[in-house]
C-alpha positions, 0 to 999 in steps of 0.5 A: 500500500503507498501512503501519501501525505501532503503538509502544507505551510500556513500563509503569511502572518506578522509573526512568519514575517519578523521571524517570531517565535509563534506568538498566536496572531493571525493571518494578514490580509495578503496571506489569507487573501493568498490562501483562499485564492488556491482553495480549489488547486488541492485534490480530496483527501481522505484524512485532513488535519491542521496543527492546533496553531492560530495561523495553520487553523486560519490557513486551512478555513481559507482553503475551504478545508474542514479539517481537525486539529491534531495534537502530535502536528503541534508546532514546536514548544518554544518555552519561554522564547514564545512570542520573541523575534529572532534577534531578540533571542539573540542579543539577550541570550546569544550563548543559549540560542547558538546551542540550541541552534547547534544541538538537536538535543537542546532546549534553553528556552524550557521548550521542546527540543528539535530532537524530541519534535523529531521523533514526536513527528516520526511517531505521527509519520509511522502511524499515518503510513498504516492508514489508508488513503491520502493525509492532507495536513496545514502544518507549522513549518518546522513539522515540514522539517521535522519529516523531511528529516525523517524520510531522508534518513538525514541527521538531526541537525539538517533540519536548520538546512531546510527553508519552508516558505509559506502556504507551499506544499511538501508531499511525501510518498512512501511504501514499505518504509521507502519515503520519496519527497517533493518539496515546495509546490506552490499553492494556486498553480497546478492542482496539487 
């Protein structure tokens, strides 16, 4: 059987923007104006799910998909440094945010880890690939990253390498525990 699952980035929002650590605000105008104008590019799915974030809830109503919240799709737990920029990060604790940034298995902020978001998402991966049909899921960027690190084989410290840029597709096809990747579709062109 070949599983088939398709995770799409949320649209445009002010914290995508300013490279915040998600802070819950919603989508702005372009985004979800951008969102909407691809509804009818994605082909049915038998499982559709969203992760339980502001901005991937939104994107996915301006899909037009009924989709449900799925909690091991959660974004990645940012502790303390939830709601800050980048750069905010580093300019008041730049010895924590290189670590973090340098190991898998670090966690300054009182979050979650890459390395646990890694196999928290690695779990999801290998219950889906038992399910039939097609899963089509609206998902914070760094699950994106979180599978292709997974499907790829590829250390853990390859998921910094890997850009995801808004309301694009990743799709992953897989059988017999081979994965085959497609990165970056743009919704609104083909239907996908």
């Amino acid at each position: 059987m070949t599983t088939r699952v398709m995770l799409i980035s949320p649209a445009m929002n002010r914290a995508l923007r300013e490279a915040r650590f998600d802070d819950g605000c919603s989508l702005n105008a372009a985004g979800a104006a951008r969102a909407r104008s691809a509804a009818d590019r994605l082909r049915p799915a038998a499982t559709v799910l969203v992760s339980p974030t502001v901005r991937c809830r939104e994107t996915a109503a301006a899909l037009g998909l009924g989709a449900r919240p799925e909690p091991a799709l959660a974004g990645l737990d940012m502790g303390r440094w939830r709601g800050r920029t980048l750069d905010e990060v580093g300019a008041g604790e730049p010895e924590a945010l290189a670590r973090w940034l340098a190991d898998p298995a670090a966690s300054p902020h009182g979050g979650e880890s890459v390395r646990l978001l890694c196999a928290r998402v690695g779990g999801w991966l290998e219950e889906t690939a038992r399910s039939a049909g097609r899963t089509v899921a609206v998902v914070e960027p760094e699950i994106v990253r979180a599978v292709t690190v997974r499907v790829l084989g590829a250390p853990e410290a390859a998921f910094w390498r890997i850009d995801v840029r808004p309301l694009t597709a990743a799709e992953f096809t897989g059988r017999a525990g081979r994965w085959n990747v497609a990165l970056g579709a743009e919704l609104g062109q083909d239907r996908i």
